[in-house]
N, C-alpha and C positions, 0 to 999 in steps of 0.2 A: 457624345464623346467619341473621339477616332478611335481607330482601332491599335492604332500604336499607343496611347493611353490606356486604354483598355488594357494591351501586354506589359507595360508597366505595371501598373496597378497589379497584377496577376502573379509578378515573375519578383516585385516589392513582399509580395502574400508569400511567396513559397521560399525565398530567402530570410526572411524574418522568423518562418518556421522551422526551417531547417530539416535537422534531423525528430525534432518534437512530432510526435504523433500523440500525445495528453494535450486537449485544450477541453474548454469549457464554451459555447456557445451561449449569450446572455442578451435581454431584451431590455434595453435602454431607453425609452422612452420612457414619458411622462417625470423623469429625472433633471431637476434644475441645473445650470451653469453649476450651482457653488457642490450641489452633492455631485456632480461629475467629476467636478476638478477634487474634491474631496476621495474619492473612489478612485479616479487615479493615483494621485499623492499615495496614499496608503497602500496599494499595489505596487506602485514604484519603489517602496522601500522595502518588499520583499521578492523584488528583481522578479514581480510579475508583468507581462507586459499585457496591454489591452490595447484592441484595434478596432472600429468599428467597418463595417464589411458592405463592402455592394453585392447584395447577395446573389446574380448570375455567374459575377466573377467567381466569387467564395465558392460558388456551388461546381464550377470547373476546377479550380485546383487543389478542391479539396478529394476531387473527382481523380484525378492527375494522382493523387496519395493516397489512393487508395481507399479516404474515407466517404464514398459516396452517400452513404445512410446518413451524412449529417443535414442534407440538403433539404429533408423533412422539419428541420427546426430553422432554418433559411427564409423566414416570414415574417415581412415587418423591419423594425428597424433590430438591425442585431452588430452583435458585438463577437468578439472570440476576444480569448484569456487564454495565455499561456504562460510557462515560467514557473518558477519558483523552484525549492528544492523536491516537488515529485507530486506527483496527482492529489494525494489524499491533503497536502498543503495547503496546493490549488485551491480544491475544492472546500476546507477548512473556510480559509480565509475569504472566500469568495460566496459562502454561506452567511458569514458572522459579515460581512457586509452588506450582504440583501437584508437582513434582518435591523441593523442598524438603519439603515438607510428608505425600508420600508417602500421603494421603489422598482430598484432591477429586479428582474425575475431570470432565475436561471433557466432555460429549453430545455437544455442536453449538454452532452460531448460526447469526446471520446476517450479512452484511455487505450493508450501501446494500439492504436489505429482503429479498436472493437469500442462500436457508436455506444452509447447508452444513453438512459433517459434524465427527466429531472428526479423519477424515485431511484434511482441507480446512483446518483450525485448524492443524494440524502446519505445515502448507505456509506456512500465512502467519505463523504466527511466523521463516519464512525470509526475506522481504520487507525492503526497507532501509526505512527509517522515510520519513515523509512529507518534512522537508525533504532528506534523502538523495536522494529521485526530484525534487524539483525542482531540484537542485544539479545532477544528472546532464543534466537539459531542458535548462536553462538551457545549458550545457556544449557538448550537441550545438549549439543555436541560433548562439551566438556561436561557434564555431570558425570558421565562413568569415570573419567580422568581424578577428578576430585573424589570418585569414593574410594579408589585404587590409592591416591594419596593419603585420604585419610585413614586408611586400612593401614599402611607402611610405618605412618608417624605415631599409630598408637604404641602402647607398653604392650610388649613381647608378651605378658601373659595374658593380655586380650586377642592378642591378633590370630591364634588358631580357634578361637569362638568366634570373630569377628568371621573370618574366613568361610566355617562352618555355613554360618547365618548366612552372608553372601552366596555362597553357591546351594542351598538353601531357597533362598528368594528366586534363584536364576534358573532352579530345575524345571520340567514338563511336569505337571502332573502325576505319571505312571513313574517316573525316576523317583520321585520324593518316597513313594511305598516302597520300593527297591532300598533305595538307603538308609530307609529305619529300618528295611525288615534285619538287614545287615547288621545293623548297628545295636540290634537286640537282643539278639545270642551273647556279643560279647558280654552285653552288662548282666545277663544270667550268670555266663561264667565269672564275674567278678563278684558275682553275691554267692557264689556257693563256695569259692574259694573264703571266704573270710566266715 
């Protein structure tokens, strides 16, 4: 192969991935025509893309990006996977197809350019997808907002108990003995008075 194919081939590699620094490196062999074409089809309908790799090349531009530690899984016939809506995706649906399919073996990748292994891939196909973690943010964020709300909306004669109990919940420690010890005397004084 010349060397001007060779920089094709190379500069094909680094334009297809862009700004992606999440793939998945995968071993394709011993995989028939139909379960290939089968495993692409079903990638391709989750705007995953699959490329199988010359791996001197792969192992330069992956080099060129920074991810050289991928070059250790660069043996044999392999593949890289990219796409979808976000790693744990990826990884998902690229799990539930080795499995289905009882063939491809996933190596490695990498995620945000930091190489990892095939037990690292295991792991994040555990991950709740990307809008699940921001659902969950979000969630934390607004919980004080929502008690502050539900403080306002209750009836007037709950809401300086409500109040109470809240700053209550929200004291240190040593402040919570301060404000019984406070709050003690008066109730003395209201039992001697009656």
């Amino acid at each position: 192969m010349s060397k001007y194919v060779k920089e094709m081939m190379m500069d094909q590699l680094r334009t297809d991935l862009g700004d992606n620094r999440s793939l998945l490196i995968l071993d394709l062999k011993d995989l028939d025509a139909q379960g290939e074409y089968q495993l692409r089809r079903d990638l391709r309908k989750k705007s995953i893309q699959l490329r199988v790799l010359k791996n001197t090349l792969a192992r330069r531009v992956f080099a060129d990006l920074g991810m050289e530690g991928l070059s250790q899984y660069l043996v044999g016939a392999s593949a890289a996977a990219w796409g979808g809506e976000g790693i744990a995706e990826l990884a998902k649906e690229l799990s539930s197809q080795v499995k289905a399919l009882k063939k491809p073996v996933i190596k490695g990748g990498a995620v945000d350019g930091v190489v990892v292994g095939p037990e690292q891939v295991e792991d994040i196909t555990k991950l709740p997808s990307r809008e699940v973690l921001i659902g969950q943010v979000l969630t934390l964020l607004l919980s004080p907002a929502r008690e502050a709300l539900a403080l306002v909306g209750s009836p007037a004669s709950t809401l300086i108990g409500q109040l109470e109990a809240f700053i209550e919940k929200n004291q240190a420690p040593g402040e919570a003995g301060e404000a019984t010890g406070e709050a003690a005397p008066a109730a003395d004084a209201e039992a001697s008075a009656t």
